[in-house]
C-alpha positions, 0 to 999 in steps of 0.5 A, a space after each residue: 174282739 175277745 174282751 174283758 167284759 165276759 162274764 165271770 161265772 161263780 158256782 154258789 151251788 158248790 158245798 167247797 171253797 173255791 179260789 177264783 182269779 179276777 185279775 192276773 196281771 203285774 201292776 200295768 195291766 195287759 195291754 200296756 197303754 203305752 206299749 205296742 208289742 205283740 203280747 199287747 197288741 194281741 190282747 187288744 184284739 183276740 183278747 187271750 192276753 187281755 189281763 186285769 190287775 191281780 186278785 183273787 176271791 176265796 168263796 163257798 156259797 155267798 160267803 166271800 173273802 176278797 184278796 186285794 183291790 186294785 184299779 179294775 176292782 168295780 169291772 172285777 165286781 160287775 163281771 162276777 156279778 157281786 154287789 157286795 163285799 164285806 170282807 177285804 184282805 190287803 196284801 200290801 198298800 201298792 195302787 195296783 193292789 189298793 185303788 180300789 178301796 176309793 171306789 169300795 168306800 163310795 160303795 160302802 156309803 151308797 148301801 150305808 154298810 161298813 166295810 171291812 178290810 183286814 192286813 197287818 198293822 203297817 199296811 192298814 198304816 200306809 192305806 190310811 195315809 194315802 185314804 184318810 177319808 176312808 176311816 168313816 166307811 171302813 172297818 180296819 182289822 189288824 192281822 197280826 199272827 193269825 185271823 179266822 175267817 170261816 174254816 180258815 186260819 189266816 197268817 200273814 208272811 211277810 215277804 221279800 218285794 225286791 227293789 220295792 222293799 216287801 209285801 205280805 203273803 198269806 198262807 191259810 189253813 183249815 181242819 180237813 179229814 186226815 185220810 183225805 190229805 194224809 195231814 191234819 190240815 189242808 193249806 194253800 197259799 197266795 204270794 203275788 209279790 215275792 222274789 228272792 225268798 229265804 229260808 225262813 219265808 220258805 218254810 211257811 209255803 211247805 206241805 201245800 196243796 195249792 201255792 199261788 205265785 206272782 211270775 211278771 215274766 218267763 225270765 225277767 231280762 232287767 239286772 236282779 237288783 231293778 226286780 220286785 217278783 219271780 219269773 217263771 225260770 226262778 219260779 219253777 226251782 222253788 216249786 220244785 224245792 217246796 213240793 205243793 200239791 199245785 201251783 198257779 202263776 199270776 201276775 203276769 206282765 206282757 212279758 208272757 204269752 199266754 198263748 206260748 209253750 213254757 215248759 212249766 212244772 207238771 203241777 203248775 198253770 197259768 192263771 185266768 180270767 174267772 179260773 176257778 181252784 178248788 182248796 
């Protein structure tokens, strides 16, 4: 049986930034434990549909910054093999993208290290209500604006999440050589959580060479008003209007097959396990 328990390769020898998905599920996870149908119970088997919760890992080197931590964060960590990570970015306080922290703060005070998580302020506000204890092992970075980390300028997008109200999306920039990408900087974008977005939201996701995009489904069969992401039918509309260079679909439910043909935009794949993007 075909498991999550593969390991995780990262490329420290690589002198870019790498994007690397350690988890590409909705909030469930694949298999669903309740669930019985033919996605599930292929993952519980071969493995390909075998998903963690979303996540992703921005790297160069041994510098890493970490996008959200949700329930599978300590397999996400031992399958990379990471024993450290001193830098969190929260795109919202769901549990799928949170209940992580607990068991990170348990880290932080096993190696007496303060760990550092950085969202904007009501997101910071949400996650120390539901943790209060986690105050005494973490370091709370509120972005507002903008927030540097390396090479990169990180801004927040706050972003329609449908019936569960909103969530952040981040777009991150950095100076590139102009006859490399024909612009001054190179830009990608993670929005794992979104549906309906508008104009305003739009514009901050233009001119991208990688856009990353929660899709739960091929075309979500519940009415529009019960939904919180895109799927893959909405999805392809806004890749085509805002034109990035590539795309990746990632929290995905066990409403897609991994192993089916979606007819999907030239530019765009599906996220893996351990899949690494180069930005």
């Amino acid at each position: 049986m075909n498991t999550d328990r593969a390991r995780i390769a990262l490329d420290r020898e690589h002198d870019g930034y790498q994007c690397v998905f350690l988890g590409n599920s909705d909030s469930l996870g694949v298999p669903r434990v309740y669930c019985e149908c033919e996605v599930c119970e292929e993952a519980r088997t071969t493995g390909a549909n075998r998903r963690m919760r979303s996540s992703v890992l921005l790297m160069k080197g041994k510098r890493e910054l970490l996008i959200d931590c949700g329930p599978d964060w300590p397999q996400q960590m031992e399958l990379a093999g990471i024993r450290w990570i001193s830098d969190i970015l929260i795109t919202h306080a769901h549990q799928d993208h949170v209940a992580g922290l607990p068991a990170y703060a348990d880290i932080c005070r096993w190696m007496k290290q303060k760990g550092h998580v950085i969202a904007p302020m009501e997101v910071l506000d949400t996650i120390r209500n539901m943790y209060p204890w986690l105050d005494a092992y973490i370091q709370w970075t509120v972005l507002d604006d903008s927030w540097r980390w390396e090479e990169w300028t990180i801004y927040p997008i706050k972003v329609n999440h449908g019936k569960n109200g909103y969530s952040y999306a981040y777009r991150f920039e950095r100076p590139v050589a102009a006859a490399e990408h024909n612009r001054c900087h190179g830009a990608w974008a993670y929005a794992s959580d979104a549906i309906g977005l508008g104009d305003k939201e739009k514009a901050a996701f233009r001119e991208l060479d990688l856009f990353v995009l929660g899709t739960n489904f091929y075309e979500e069969p519940f009415p529009y008003d019960t939904r919180s992401v895109y799927d893959m039918v909405e999805a392809a509309e806004l890749i085509q209007e805002l034109a990035p260079t590539k795309a990746v679909y990632t929290h995905m439910s066990h409403g897609v097959d991994i192993r089916a043909d979606y007819h999907l935009p030239a530019q765009v794949r599906l996220a893996a396990t351990g899949m690494h993007i180069l930005v």
